[in-house]
C-alpha positions as CSV (number, residue, x, y, z in Angstrom):
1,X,6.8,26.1,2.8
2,X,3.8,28.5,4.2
3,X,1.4,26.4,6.0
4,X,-1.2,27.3,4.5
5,X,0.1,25.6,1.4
6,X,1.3,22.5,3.6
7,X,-2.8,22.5,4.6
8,X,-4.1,22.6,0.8
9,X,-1.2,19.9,0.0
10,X,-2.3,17.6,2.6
11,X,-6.0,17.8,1.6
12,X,-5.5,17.5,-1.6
13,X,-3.4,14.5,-0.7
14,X,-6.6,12.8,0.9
15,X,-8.7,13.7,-1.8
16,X,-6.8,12.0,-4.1
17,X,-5.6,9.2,-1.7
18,X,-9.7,8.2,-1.1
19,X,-10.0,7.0,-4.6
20,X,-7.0,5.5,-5.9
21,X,-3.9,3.2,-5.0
22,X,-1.1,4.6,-2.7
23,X,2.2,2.8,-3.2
24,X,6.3,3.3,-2.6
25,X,7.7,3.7,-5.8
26,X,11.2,3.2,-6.4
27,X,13.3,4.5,-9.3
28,X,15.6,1.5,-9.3
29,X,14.7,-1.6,-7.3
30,X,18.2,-2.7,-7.7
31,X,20.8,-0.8,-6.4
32,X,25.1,-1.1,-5.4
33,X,25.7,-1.2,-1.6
34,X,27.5,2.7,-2.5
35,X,23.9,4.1,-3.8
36,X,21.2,5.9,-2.3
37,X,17.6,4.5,-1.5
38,X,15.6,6.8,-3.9
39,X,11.8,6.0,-4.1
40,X,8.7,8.3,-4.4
41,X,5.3,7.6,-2.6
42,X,2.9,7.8,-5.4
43,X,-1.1,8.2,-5.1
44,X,-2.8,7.0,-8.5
45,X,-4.0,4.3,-10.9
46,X,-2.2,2.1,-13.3
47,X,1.6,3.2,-11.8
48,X,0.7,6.7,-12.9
49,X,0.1,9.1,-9.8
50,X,1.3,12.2,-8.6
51,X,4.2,12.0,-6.2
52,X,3.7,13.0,-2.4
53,X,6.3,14.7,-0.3
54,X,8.4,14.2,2.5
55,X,5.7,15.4,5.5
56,X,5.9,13.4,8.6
57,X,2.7,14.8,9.6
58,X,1.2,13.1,6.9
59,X,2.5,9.3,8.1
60,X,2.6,7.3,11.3
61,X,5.7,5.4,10.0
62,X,8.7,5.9,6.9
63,X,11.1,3.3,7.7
64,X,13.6,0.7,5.8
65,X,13.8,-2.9,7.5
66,X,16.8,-4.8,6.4
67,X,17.3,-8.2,8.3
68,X,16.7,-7.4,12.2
69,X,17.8,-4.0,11.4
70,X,15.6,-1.3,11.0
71,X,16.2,2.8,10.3
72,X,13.5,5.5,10.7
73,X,13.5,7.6,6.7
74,X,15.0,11.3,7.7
75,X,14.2,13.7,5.5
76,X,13.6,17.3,5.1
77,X,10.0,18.9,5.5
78,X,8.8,19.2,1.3
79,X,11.7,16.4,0.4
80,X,11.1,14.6,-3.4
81,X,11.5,12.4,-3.4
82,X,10.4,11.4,-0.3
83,X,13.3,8.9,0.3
84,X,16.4,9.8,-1.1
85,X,19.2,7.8,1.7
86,X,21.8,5.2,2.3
87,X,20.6,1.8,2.8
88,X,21.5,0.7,6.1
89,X,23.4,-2.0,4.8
90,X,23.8,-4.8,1.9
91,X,21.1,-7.3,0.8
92,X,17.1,-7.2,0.5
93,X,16.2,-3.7,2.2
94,X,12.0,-3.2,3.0
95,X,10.7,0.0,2.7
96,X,7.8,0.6,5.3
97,X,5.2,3.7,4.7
98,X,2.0,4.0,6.6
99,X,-0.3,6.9,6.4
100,X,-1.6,9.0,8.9
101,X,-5.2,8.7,9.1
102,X,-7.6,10.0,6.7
103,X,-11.4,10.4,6.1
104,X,-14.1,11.5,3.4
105,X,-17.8,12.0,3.1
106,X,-19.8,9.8,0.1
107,X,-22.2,12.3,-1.2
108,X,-23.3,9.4,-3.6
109,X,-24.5,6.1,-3.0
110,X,-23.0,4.6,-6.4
111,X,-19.6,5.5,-5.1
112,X,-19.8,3.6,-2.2
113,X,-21.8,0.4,-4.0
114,X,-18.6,1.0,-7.1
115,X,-16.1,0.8,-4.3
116,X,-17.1,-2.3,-2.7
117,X,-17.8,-4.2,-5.9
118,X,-14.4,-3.1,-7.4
119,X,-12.9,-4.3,-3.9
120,X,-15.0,-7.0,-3.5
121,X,-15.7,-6.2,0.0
122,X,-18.6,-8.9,0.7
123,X,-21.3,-8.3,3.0
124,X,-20.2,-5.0,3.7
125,X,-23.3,-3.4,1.6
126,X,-25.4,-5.7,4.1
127,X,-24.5,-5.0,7.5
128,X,-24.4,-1.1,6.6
129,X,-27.8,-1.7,6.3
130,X,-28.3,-3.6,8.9
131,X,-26.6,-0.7,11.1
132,X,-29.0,1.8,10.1
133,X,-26.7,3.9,8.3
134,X,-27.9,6.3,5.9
135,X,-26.8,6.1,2.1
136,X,-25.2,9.1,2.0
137,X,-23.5,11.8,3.6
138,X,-21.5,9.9,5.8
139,X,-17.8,9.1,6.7
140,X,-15.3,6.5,6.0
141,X,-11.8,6.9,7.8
142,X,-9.0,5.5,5.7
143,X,-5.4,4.5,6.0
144,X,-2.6,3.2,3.9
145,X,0.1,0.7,4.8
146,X,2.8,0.0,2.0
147,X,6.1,-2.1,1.5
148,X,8.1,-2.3,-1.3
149,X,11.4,-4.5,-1.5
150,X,14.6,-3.8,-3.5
151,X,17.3,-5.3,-3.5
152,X,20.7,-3.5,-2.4
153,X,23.8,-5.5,-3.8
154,X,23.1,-9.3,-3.6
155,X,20.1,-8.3,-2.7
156,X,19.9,-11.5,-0.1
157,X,17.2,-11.7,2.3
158,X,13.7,-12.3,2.7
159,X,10.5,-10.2,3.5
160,X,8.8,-11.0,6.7
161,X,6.0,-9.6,8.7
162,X,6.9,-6.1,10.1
163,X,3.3,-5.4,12.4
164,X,1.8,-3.3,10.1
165,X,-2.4,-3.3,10.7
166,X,-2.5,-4.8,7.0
167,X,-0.2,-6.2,5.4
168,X,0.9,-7.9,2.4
169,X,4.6,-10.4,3.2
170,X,6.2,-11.9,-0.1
171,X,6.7,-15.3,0.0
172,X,9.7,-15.0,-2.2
173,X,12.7,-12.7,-2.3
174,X,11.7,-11.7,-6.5
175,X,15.4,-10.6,-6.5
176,X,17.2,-14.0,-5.8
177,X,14.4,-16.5,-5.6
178,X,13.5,-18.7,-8.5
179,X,10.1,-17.5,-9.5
180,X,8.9,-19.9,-12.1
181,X,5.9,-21.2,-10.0
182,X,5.0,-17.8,-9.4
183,X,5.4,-15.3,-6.2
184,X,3.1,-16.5,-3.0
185,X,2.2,-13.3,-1.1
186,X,0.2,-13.5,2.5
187,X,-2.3,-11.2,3.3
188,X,-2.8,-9.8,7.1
189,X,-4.4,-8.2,9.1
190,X,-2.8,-7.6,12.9
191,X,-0.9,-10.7,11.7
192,X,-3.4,-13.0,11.1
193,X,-4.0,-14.6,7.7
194,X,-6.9,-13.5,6.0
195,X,-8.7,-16.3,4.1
196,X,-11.0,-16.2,0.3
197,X,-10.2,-12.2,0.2
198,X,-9.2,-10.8,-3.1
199,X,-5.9,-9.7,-3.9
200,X,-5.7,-7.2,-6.8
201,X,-2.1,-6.7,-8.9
202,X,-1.1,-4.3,-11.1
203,X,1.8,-5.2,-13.7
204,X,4.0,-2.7,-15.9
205,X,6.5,-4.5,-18.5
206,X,9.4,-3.5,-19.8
207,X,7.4,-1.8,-22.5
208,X,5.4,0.5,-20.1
209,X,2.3,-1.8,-20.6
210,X,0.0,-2.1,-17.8
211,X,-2.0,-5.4,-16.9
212,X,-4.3,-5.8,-13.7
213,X,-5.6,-9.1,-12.6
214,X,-7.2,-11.0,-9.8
215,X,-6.5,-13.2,-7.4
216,X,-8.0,-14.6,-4.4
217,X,-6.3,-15.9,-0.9
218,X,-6.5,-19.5,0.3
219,X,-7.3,-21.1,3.8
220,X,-3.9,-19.9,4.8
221,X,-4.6,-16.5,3.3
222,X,-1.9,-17.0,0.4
223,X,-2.7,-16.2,-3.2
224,X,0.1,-17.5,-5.9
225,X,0.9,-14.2,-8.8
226,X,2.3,-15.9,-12.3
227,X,5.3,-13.3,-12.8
228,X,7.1,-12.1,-15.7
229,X,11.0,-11.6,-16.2
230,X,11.6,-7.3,-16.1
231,X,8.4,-6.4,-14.5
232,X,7.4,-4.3,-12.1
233,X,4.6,-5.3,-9.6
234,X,2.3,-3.8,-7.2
235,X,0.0,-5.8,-5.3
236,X,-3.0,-4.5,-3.3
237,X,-6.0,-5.7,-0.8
238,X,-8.7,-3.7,1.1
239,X,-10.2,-4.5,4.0
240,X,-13.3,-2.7,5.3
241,X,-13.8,-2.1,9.3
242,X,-16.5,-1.1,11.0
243,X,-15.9,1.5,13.6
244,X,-18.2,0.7,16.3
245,X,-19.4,4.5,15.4
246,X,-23.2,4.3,14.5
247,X,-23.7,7.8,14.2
248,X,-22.9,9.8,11.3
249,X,-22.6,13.1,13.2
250,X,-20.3,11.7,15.7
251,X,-17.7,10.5,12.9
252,X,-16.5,7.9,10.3
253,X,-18.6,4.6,10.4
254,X,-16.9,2.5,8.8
255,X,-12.6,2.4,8.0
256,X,-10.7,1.4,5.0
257,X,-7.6,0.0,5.2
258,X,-5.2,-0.6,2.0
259,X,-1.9,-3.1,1.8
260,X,0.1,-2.5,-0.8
261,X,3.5,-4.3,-2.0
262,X,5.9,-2.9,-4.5
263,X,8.7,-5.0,-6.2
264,X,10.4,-5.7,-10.0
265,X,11.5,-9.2,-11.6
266,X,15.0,-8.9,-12.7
């Protein structure tokens, strides 16, 4: 591929990426020990998006985690999907994706006030005032950390924290686990639990029907999903970080960054 069209890829990349969910989407979440790892990262709403590339300039980490084991995602320059390998072995293998980092300019202040309701990012409308920052043109840097967990085989194993800046860690393996009281997830951030945030899920039947629903974390930062038998889920949470940067002309003031968590009921 010209670079030049590697350059209009990638910004169109974070102009879509700034408004919607990022997540790893796999085309089976249950797979033999003898197939291939195929999933596509995918930048959209409602599990519709367009599908991203293999471009390692474009992410600060592709890798699968399966037990103490973990592989670095190879791949070819323009690859889709963008994983298409072996698992490293047999049981529950973790896919691991985060972004490079990214930035846009609000040229509107009801963007801004429409993304901190929708994320329910308290007091952040408050202390942007209090720091003086214009209402508009002005930047937020943004990065994407995503997981998503499918089974290879027996699919044993459990999900666990892997150091990601954000992070969402299932409680449950959704693959083994009995899940009639619901899947706990835990909500991160530099490994830390983070308490009353909301946690925002997305659910696709077997029918293709899309719910989304709410949820919020408890004092030990866990929030409890209801799930469904032959469902996929995607679970999300934004936090937004102030940069220490008070000048708009000197860079991004404040910095978005989005967990997201991929798996499928049996």
């Amino acid at each position: 591929m010209r670079p030049v069209v590697i350059l209009l890829v990638s910004l169109l990349f974070a102009r879509v990426a700034s408004a919607h969910e990022f997540w790893i989407s796999p085309r089976d979440h249950q797979v033999a020990p003898t197939e291939a790892l195929v999933a596509d990262l995918r930048v959209g709403q409602d599990f519709r998006g367009a599908a991203q590339s293999y471009f390692p300039a474009r992410f600060a980490r592709f890798e699968i985690r399966m037990g103490d084991a973990t592989v670095a995602v190879e791949g070819r320059i323009g690859d889709l999907p963008a994983l298409d390998m072996a698992a490293p072995g047999e049981g529950l293998a973790v896919v691991i994706h985060e972004t490079d980092n990214y930035d846009l300019k609000y040229k509107e202040r009801v963007l801004f006030e429409n993304f901190v309701e929708h994320k329910d990012l308290e007091g952040v409308l408050e202390r942007h005032a209090e720091r003086g920052l214009p209402e508009i043109e002005w930047r937020e840097a943004y990065t994407r950390y995503a997981k998503s967990l499918i089974a290879v085989g027996d699919g044993a194993g459990a999900d666990a924290p892997v150091g990601l800046h954000h992070e969402i860690v299932a409680g449950l393996n959704p693959y083994v686990d009995d899940l009639s009281g619901g899947m706990p997830v835990t909500v991160l951030l530099d490994g830390t639990p983070r308490v009353n945030v909301q946690v925002e899920v997305f659910s696709r039947d077997r029918a293709g029907e899309v719910a989304q629903s709410f949820y919020r974390t408890d004092a030990s930062g866990q929030a409890v999903i209801p799930m469904e038998p032959d469902t996929e889920y995607m679970v999300d949470a934004v936090v937004m970080e102030d940069t220490g940067n008070d000048d708009p002309a000197a860079g991004p003031v404040w910095h978005s960054a989005w967990a997201n968590l991929t798996f499928k009921t049996p």
